[in-house]
C-alpha positions as CSV (number, residue, x, y, z in Angstrom):
1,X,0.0,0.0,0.0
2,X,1.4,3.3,-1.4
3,X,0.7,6.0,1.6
4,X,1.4,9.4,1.2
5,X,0.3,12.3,3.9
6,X,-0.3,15.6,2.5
7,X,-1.9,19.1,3.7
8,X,-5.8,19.5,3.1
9,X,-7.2,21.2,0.1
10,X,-10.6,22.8,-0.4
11,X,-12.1,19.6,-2.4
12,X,-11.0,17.3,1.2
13,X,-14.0,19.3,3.1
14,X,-16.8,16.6,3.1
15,X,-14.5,14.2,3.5
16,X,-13.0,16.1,6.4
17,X,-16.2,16.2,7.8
18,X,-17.9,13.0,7.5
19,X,-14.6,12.1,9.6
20,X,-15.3,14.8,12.3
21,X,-19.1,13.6,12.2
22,X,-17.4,9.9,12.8
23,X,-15.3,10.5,15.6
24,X,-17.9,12.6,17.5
25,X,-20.2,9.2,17.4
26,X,-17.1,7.2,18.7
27,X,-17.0,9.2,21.7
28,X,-20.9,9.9,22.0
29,X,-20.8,13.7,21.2
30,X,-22.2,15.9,19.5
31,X,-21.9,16.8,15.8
32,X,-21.2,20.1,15.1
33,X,-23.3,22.5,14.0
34,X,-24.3,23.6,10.4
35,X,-21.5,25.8,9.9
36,X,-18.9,23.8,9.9
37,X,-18.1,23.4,6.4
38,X,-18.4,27.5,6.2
39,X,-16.1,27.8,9.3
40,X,-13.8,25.1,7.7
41,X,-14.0,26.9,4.7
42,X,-12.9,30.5,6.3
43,X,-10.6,28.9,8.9
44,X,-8.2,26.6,6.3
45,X,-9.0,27.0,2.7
46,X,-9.7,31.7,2.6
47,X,-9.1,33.3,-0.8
48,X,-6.8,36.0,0.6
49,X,-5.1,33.6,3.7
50,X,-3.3,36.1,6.2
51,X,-2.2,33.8,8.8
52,X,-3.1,30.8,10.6
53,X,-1.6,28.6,13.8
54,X,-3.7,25.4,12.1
55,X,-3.9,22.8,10.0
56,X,-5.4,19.7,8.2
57,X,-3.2,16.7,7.2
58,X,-4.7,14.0,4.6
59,X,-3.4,10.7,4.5
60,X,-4.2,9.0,0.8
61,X,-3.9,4.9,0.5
62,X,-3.3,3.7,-3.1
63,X,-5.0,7.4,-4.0
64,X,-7.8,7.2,-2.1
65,X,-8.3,9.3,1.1
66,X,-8.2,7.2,4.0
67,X,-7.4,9.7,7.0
68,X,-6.7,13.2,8.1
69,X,-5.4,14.9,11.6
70,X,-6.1,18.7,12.3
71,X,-3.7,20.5,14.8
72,X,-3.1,24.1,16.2
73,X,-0.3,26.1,18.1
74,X,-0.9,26.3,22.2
75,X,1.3,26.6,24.8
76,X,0.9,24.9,28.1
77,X,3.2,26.4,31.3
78,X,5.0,23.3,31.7
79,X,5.7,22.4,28.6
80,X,5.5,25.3,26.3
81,X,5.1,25.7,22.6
82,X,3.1,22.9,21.4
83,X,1.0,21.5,19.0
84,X,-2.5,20.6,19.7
85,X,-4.0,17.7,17.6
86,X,-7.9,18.3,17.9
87,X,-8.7,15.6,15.7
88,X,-6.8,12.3,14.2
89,X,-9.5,9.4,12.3
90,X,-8.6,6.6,9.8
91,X,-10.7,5.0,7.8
92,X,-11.8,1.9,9.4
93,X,-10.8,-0.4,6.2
94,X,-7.6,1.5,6.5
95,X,-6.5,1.0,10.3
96,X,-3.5,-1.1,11.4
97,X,-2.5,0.1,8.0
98,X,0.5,2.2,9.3
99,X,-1.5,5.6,8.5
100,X,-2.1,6.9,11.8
101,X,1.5,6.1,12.2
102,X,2.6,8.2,9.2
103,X,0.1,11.3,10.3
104,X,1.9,11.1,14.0
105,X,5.4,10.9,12.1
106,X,4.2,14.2,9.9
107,X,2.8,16.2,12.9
108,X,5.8,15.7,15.0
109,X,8.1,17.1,11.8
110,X,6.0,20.0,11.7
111,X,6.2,20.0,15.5
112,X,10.2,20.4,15.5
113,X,10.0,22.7,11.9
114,X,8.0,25.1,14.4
115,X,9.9,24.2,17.6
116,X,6.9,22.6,19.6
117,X,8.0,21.1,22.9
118,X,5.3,18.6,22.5
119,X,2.1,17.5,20.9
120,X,-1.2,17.3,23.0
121,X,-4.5,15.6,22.5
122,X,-7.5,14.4,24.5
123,X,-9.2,10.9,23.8
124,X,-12.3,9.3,24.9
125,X,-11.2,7.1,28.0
126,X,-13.0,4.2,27.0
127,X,-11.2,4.2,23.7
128,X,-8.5,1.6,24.5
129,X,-7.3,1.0,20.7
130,X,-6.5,4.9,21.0
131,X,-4.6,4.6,24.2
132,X,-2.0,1.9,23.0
133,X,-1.5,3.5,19.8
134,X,-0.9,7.3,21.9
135,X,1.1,5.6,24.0
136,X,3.2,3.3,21.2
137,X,3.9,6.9,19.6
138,X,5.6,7.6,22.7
139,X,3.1,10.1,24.6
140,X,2.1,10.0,28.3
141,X,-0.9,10.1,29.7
142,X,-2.4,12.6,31.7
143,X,-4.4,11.3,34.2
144,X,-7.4,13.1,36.2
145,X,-8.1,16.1,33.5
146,X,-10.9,17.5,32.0
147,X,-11.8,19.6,29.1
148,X,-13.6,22.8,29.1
149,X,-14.3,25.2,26.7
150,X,-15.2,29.0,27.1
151,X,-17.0,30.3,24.1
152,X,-16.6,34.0,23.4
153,X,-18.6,34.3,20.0
């Protein structure tokens, strides 16, 4: 299997996501809301882009798109710049294919390009297959967290 990972362009949207939509159902949450291809749109793919901390990787199998992973900048106290992956889905006929691998390999060389300290992500916690592969990529786990978001729009 020929795998190459690449950044996202404009046509990847629905593809983008139906993956989202996916991995909101894996963890039991909610899909988000009708503006997310026009926030997608705006956020990644503008006519005139000035700047951006984010981005979308696509992973293609034989030329087909089997994956993607979309990350930002943060920065954490202890461990400074870093890259937050919000979202990382395979295909399922594609998994234990080596492409979640690959995307991990890409972020972390974009990670070191932008001198990250680390890469961050939340996962469901009863999403053991996601645990052993986080923690055969080398990360630790944070135990006792939670997630919270403030909205200001």
């Amino acid at each position: 299997m020929n795998i190459t990972i690449r950044n996202a362009v404009r046509s990847d949207l629905d593809f983008i996501i139906r993956a989202n939509a996916l991995v909101n159902d894996a963890s039991n949450l909610k899909h988000a809301d009708d503006a997310l291809k026009e926030r997608l749109s705006r956020d990644f793919f503008p006519k005139n882009k000035t700047h951006s901390n984010a981005g979308i990787l696509i992973a293609d199998a034989d030329g087909v798109t089997a994956g993607m992973a979309i990350y930002s900048a943060c920065y954490f106290m202890k461990e400074g710049d870093s890259m937050w992956l919000s979202n990382i889905y395979v295909d399922e006929k594609y998994r234990k294919s080596g492409i979640a691998t690959k995307m991990i390999e890409q972020l972390k060389n974009i990670a070191k390009e932008n001198n990250y300290d680390s890469i961050c992500f939340l996962e469901d916690v009863n999403n053991q297959n996601a645990r052993e592969f986080a923690i055969k990529n080398t990360a630790k786990e944070v135990e006792n967290l939670r997630l919270f978001f403030i909205k200001v729009k």
